[in-house]
C-alpha positions, -999 to +999 in steps of 0.1 A: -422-028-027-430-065-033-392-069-043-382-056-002-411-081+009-395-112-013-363-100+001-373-100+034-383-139+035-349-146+038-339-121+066-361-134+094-337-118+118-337-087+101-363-068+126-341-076+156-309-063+137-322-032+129-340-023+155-313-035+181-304-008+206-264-003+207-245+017+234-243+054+221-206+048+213-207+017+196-204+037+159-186+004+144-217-015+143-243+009+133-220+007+101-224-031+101-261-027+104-261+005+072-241-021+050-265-052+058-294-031+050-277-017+019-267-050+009-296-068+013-320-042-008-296-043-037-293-078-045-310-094-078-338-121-066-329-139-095-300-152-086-294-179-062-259-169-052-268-139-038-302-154-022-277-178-003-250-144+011-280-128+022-292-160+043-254-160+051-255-129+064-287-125+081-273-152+101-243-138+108-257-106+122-280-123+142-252-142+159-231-110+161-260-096+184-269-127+203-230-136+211-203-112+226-177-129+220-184-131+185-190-096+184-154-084+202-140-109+172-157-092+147-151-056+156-112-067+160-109-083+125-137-064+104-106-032+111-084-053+093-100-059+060-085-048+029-109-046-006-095-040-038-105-009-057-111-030-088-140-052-067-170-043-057-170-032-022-200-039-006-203-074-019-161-080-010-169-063+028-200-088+030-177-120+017-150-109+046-177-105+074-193-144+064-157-154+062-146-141+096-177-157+110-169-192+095-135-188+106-147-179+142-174-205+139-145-232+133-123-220+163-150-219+190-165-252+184-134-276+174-118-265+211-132-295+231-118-295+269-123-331+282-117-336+321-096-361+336-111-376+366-090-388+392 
């Protein structure tokens, strides 16, 4: 139990995500949500690498149910993934979601529109 409470100091948005109410047939992101909590609970506290996914990831989640538009972009792309069989699946559908965020992350806020006066 002290290893879900160690793990847990790193999710401070994991509260919210679990316990955030979806529309009834939204089934794409209750599967989001089963994956972060599976994720989450089986990675070693040892290691820094995963520490930092899990941070990663909390924040993405947290984004995906704060901003819409995020979440459309995710449920669009996360349908396009492909993981090899060789990987490890969990951790390779975890990498994609952080990767689709950064990439979304990168388009959003590079697209300044500056007004010309006249």
């Amino acid at each position: 139990m002290s290893n879900a409470k160690e793990i847990l100091k790193y999710c401070p948005n994991y509260y919210n995500i679990v316990n955030f109410d979806f529309q009834d047939d939204d089934v794409l992101s209750e599967k989001i949500v089963s994956i972060y909590k599976k994720y989450i609970f089986s990675i070693n506290t040892n290691n820094k690498d995963d520490i930092s996914k899990v941070e990663k990831l909390d924040k993405v989640l947290g984004s995906y149910l704060k901003d819409y538009l995020f979440r459309s972009t995710l449920q669009e792309e996360i349908l396009t993934i492909r993981v090899k069989k060789d990987n490890n699946i969990l951790r390779s559908f975890v990498d994609n979601i952080i990767k689709i965020f950064a990439n979304y992350q990168e388009n959003t806020t590079r697209k300044i529109y500056i007004s010309k006066w006249i």
